[in-house]
C-alpha positions as CSV (number, residue, x, y, z in Angstrom):
1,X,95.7,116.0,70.7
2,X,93.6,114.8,73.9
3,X,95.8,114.4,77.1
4,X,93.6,111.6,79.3
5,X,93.7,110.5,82.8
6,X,91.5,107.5,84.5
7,X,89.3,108.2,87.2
8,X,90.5,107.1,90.6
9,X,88.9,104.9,93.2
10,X,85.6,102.9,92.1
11,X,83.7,104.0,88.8
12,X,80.1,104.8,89.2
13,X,77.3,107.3,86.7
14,X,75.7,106.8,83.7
15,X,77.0,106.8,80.1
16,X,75.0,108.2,77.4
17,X,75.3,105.7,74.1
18,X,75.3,106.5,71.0
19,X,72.0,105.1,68.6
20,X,73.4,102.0,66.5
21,X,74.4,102.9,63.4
22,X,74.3,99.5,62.0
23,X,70.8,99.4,62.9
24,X,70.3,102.8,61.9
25,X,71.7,102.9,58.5
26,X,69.8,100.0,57.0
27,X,66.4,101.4,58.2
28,X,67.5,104.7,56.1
29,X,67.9,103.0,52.6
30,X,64.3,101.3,53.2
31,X,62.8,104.8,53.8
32,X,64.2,106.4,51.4
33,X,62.0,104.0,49.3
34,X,59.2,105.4,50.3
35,X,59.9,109.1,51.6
36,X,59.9,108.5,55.2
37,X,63.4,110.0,55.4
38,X,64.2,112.9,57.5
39,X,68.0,115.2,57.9
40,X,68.8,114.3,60.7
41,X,71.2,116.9,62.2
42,X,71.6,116.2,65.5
43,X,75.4,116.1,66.8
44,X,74.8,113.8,69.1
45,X,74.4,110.8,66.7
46,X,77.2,109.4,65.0
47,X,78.3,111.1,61.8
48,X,77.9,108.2,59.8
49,X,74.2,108.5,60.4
50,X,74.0,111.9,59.4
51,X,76.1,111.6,56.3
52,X,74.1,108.6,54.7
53,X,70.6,110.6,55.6
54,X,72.2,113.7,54.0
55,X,73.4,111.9,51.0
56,X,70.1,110.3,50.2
57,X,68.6,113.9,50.3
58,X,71.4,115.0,48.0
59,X,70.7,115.1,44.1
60,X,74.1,114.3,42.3
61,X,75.9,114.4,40.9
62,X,78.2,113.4,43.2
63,X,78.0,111.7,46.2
64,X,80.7,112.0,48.8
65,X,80.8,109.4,51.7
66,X,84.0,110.3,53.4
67,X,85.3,107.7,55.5
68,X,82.4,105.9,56.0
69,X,82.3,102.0,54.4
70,X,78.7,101.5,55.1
71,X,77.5,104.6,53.9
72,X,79.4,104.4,50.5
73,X,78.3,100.5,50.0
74,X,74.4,101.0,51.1
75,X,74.2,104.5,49.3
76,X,75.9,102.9,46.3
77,X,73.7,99.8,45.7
78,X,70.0,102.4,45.9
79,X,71.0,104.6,43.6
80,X,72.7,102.4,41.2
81,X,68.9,100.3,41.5
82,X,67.4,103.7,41.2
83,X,68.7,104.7,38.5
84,X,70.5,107.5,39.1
85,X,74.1,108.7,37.1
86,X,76.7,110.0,38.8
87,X,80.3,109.2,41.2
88,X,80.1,108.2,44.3
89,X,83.3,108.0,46.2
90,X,84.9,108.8,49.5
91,X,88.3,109.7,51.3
92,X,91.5,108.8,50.3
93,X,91.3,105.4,52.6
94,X,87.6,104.6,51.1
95,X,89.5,104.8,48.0
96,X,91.6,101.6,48.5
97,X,88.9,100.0,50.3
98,X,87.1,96.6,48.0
99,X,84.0,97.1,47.0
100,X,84.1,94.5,43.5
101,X,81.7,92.0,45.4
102,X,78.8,94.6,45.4
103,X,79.5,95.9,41.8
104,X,79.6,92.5,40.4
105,X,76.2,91.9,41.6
106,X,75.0,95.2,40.1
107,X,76.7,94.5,37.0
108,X,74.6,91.2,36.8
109,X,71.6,93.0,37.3
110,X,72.4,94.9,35.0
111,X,73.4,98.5,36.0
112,X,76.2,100.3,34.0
113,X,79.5,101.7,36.1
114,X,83.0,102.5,35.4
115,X,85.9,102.2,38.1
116,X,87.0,106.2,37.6
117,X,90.6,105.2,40.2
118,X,91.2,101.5,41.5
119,X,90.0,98.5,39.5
120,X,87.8,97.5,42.3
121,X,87.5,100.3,44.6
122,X,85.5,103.9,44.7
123,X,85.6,106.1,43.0
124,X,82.7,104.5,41.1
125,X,80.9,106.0,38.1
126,X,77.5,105.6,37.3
127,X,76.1,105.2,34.2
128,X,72.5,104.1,34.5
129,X,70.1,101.2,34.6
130,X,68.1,100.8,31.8
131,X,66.0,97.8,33.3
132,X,66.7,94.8,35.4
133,X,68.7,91.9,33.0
134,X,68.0,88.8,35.3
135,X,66.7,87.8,39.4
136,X,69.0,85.8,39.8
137,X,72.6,86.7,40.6
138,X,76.1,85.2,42.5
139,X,78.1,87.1,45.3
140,X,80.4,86.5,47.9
141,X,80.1,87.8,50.9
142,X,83.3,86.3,52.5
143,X,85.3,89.7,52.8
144,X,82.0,92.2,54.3
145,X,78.5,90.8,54.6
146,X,77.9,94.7,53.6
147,X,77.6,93.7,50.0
148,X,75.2,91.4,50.5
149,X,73.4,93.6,52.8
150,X,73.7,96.7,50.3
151,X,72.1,94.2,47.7
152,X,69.1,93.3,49.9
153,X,68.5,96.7,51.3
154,X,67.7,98.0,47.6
155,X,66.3,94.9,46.3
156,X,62.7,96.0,46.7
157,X,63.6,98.5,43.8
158,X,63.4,95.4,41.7
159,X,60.4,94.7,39.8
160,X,61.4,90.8,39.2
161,X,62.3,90.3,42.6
162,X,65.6,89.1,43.3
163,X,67.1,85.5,44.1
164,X,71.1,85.8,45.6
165,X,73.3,82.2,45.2
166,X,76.2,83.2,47.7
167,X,79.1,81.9,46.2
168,X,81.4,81.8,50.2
169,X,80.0,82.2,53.8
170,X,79.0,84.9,54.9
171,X,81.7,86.9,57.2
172,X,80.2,88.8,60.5
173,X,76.9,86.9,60.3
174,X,75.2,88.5,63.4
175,X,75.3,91.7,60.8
176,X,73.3,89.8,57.8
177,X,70.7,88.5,60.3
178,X,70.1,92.1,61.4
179,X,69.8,92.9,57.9
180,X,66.7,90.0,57.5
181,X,65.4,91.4,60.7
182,X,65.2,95.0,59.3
183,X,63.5,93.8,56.1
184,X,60.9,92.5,58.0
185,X,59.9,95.1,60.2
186,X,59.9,96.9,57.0
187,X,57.3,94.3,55.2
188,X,60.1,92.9,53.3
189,X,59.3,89.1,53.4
190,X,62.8,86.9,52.7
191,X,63.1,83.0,51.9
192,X,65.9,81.4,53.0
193,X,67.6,77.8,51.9
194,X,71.2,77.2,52.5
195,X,73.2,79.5,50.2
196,X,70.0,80.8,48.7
197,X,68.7,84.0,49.6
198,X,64.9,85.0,47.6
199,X,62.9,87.9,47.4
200,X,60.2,88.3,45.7
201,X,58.4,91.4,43.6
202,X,57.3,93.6,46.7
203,X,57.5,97.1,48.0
204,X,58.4,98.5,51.3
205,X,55.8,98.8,54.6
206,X,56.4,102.3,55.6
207,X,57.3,102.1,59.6
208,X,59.0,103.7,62.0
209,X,62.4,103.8,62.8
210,X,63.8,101.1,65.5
211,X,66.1,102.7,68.1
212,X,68.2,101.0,70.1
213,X,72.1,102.1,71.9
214,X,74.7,100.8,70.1
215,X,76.0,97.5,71.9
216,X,79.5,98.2,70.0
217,X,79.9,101.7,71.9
218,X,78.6,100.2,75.0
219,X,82.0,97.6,75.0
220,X,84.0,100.5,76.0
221,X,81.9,101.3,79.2
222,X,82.3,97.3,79.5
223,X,86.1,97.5,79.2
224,X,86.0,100.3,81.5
225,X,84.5,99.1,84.6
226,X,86.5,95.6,84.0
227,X,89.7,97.9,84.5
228,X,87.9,99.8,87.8
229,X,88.0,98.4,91.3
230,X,85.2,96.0,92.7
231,X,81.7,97.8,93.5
232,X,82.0,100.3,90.3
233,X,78.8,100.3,88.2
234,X,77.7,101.9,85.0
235,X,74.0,102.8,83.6
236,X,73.9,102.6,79.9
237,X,70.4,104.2,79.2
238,X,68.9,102.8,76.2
239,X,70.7,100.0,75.7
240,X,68.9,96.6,75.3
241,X,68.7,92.9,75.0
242,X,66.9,92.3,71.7
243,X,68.9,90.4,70.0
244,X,69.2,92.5,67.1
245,X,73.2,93.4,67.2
246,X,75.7,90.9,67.5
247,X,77.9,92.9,69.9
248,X,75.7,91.8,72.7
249,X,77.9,89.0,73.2
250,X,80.4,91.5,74.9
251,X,78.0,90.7,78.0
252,X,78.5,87.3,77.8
253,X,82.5,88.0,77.4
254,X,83.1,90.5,80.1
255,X,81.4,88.0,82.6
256,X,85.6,86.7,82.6
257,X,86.3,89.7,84.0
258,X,84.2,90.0,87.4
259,X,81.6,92.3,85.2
260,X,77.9,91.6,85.6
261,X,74.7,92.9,83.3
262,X,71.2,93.3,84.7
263,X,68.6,94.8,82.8
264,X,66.4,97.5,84.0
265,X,63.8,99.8,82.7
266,X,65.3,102.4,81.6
267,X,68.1,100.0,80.0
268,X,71.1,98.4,81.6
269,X,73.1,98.8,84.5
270,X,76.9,97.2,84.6
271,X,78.7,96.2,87.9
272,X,82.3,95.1,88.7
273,X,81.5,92.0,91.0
274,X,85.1,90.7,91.5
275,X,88.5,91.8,90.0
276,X,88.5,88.2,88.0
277,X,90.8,88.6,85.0
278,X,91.5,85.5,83.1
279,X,94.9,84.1,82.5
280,X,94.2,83.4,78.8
281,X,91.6,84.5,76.5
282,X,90.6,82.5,73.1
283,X,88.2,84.4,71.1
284,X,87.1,83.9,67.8
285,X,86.2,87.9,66.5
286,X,84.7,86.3,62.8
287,X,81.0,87.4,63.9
288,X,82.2,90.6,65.8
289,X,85.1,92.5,64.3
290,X,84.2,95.6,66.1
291,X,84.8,94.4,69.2
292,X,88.2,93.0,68.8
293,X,90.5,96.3,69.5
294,X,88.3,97.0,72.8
295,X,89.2,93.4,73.8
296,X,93.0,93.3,72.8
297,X,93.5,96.3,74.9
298,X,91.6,95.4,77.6
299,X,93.7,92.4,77.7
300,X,96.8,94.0,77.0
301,X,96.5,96.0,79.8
302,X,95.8,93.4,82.0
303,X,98.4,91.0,80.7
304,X,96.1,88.7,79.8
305,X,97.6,86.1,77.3
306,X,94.9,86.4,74.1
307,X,94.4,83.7,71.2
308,X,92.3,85.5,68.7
309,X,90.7,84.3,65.2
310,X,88.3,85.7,63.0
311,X,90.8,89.0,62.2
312,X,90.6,89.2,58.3
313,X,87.9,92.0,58.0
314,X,90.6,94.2,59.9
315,X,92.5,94.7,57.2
316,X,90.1,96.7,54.9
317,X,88.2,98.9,57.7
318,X,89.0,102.6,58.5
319,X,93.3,101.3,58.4
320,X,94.6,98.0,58.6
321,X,93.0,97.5,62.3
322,X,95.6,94.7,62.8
323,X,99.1,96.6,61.8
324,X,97.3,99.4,64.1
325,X,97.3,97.2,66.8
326,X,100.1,96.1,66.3
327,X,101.9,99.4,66.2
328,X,100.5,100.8,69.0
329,X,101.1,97.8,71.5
330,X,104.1,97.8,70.5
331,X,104.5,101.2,72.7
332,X,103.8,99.6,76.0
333,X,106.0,96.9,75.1
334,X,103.2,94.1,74.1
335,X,103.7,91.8,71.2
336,X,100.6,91.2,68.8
337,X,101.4,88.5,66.3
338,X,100.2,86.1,63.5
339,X,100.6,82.7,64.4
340,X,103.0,80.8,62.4
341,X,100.4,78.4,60.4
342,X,97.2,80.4,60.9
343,X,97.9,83.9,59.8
344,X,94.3,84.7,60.7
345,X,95.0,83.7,64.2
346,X,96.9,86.5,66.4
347,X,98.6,85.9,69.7
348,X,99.1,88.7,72.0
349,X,101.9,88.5,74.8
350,X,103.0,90.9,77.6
351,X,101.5,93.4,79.9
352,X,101.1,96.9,78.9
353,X,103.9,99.5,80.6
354,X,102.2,102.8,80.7
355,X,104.2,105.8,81.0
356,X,102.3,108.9,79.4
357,X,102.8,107.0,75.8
358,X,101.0,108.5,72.7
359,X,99.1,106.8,70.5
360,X,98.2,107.7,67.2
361,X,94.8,106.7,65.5
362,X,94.9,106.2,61.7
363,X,91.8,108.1,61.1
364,X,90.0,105.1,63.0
365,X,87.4,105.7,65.8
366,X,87.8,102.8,67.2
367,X,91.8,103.2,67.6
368,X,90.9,106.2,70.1
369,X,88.5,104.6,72.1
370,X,89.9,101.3,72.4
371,X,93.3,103.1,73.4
372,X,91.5,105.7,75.7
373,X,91.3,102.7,78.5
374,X,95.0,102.7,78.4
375,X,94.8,105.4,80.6
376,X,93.9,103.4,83.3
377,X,98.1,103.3,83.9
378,X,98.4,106.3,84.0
379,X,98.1,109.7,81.5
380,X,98.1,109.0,78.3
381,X,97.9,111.1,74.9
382,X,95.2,110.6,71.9
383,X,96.2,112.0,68.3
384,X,93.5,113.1,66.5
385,X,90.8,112.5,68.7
386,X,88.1,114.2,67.0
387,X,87.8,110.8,64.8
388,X,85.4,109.2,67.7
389,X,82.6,111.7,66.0
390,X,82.0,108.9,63.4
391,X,80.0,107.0,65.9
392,X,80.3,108.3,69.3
393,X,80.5,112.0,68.9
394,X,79.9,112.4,72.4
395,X,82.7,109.8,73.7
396,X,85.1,112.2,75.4
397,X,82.3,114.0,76.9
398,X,80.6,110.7,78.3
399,X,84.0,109.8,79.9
400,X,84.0,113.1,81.8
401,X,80.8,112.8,83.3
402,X,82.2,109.6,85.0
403,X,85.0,110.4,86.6
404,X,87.8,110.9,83.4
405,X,90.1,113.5,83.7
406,X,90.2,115.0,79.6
407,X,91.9,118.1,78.8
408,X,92.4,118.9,74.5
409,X,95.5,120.3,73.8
């Protein structure tokens, strides 16, 4: 249990981000593929950095991912296309969560597996891969673009090359085009035509690793000055505009609430300009579903009416993201609800009442953070709040150093 309590008067300091895992992650599986990979045991990056760099050093025959999605679906594609036998599963949660899209691919390529719980789901067996069957495959990448990325991260591995018909769009797009992006830094070259993706017989360009802040951390140092009075300011070291992650657009979104971005040096540097809070918010979260709890609790504490699509993806992350949410608001008196014809569109009503409430986290990093700014009313409680280390180890910490009150009970 964490016991948290906002700063008072204007925000000012510097916040330390996390690297992005996203980015991160997909770089690992590409040097893997030609021993460029390193441990990498430093506590300051996000644990699911240092699990999937661990488990790619690890020989079998098991291969334990915990709770991490993207470190089960990336590790599980290379070694299938490796060739290697064994299980690899995860926590009791990763054990409900879909992965079918991925092994249907694999099975079309040819590698042997066995479902060892959940038709569907991890625990997965497997079995081999005595050679590649065809290049060209179907998928559908409606429900995580991370099968499709999974698929093109290990598809060097395959000596016929490798030509992917997607069979739906693909959900959280920003995260497939930093996929491409990745590829080609590592020599990877990838053709493109409508719902045809192409590579050809080629082998990865050893290169060093890109490193850039993590733009989904930096929304909570966002959300934070757009709950602190005018003049409050932020430096986020490292953090920059390339394009590359598709949570930049929080910049672009916090601009409703008084909050300006200029880029410097050394990285960026936020400032409250006004205390502007818009009546209504409509945002469409299809492209970035990590940044939809930071936003419905920004709103909710502001009593900002909210109209929000693109929520599906929710539903299979660490919990159901969207019965957390709703749960949770729920103890400051806020309704979050599916719309009556559009269940994917939500509708949240009423403005938080904080008085020292609790909130529990599902085993979801992002449930602690995005509920951390609740504080902001006043002191509130954090269950669990040793879950942040999955991509922010340092989160609590980076609070302190600005002005947050944080005392573990």
């Amino acid at each position: 249990m964490l016991t948290l309590r906002f700063p008072k008067g204007p925000i000012s300091g510097t916040i330390q981000l996390p690297l992005s895992k996203s980015l991160i992650n997909r770089q690992l599986i590409l040097a893997a593929q030609v021993d460029r990979l390193t441990i990498m045991t430093d506590p300051a990056l996000p644990e699911d950095i240092r699990l999937l760099a661990t488990l790619l050093h690890h020989p079998g025959p098991v291969w334990d991912a915990g709770a991490g999605g993207t470190t089960l679906r990336f590790l599980t594609a290379f070694l299938a296309l490796s060739g290697r036998d064994g299980i690899v599963t995860g926590s009791p949660r990763m054990q409900q969560r879909p992965i079918a899209p991925l092994m249907n691919a694999l099975d079309q390529l040819g590698v042997n597996y066995f479902y060892s719980g959940i038709t569907g789901c991890p625990p997965i067996l497997l079995n081999g891969f005595p050679g590649q069957k065809t290049n060209k495959i179907f998928l559908d990448p409606s429900s995580s673009s991370q099968f499709l990325t999974a698929i093109l991260l290990a598809s060097p591995l395959l000596a016929k090359g490798l030509t992917i018909h997607l069979t739906k769009p693909i959900t959280s797009k920003p995260y497939f085009e930093m996929t491409i992006a990745v590829l080609q830094h590592w020599g990877i070259d990838i053709h493109i035509l409508n719902n045809t993706i192409s590579v050809a017989p080629q082998h990865v360009v050893p290169r060093d690793l890109v490193l850039e802040a993590d733009w989904t951390a930096a929304s909570y140092a966002y959300a934070i000055l757009a709950l602190s009075a005018k003049g409050s300011s932020l430096e986020l070291p490292g953090l920059v505009q390339s394009g590359l992650q598709g949570d930049e657009v929080i910049l672009d979104w916090m601009m409703k609430f008084g909050i300006e971005t200029k880029a410097e040096p050394e990285g960026i540097t936020i400032y409250r300009t006004s205390e502007t809070v818009p009546d209504i918010l409509r945002l469409d979260f299809s492209n970035t579903p990590d940044l939809a709890q930071t936003i419905v609790v920004l709103c909710a504490i502001h009593g900002v009416k909210g109209h929000f699509a693109g929520l599906h993806t929710l539903r299979i992350k660490e919990t159901d993201r969207v019965v957390a949410l709703q749960l949770e608001l729920a103890k400051v008196g806020v309704r979050f609800e599916a719309d009556s014809i559009d269940q994917d569109t939500w509708h949240l009503s009423g403005k938080a009442d904080i008085d020292s409430p609790e909130f529990a986290t599902y085993h979801d990093h992002r449930m602690a953070m995005a509920f951390s700014l609740m504080s902001c009313g006043g002191e509130v409680k954090i269950q669990d709040p040793e879950v942040v280390k999955k991509s922010f180890p340092n989160y609590w910490k980076e609070l302190v150093q600005v002005g947050f009150t944080v005392e573990h009970n």
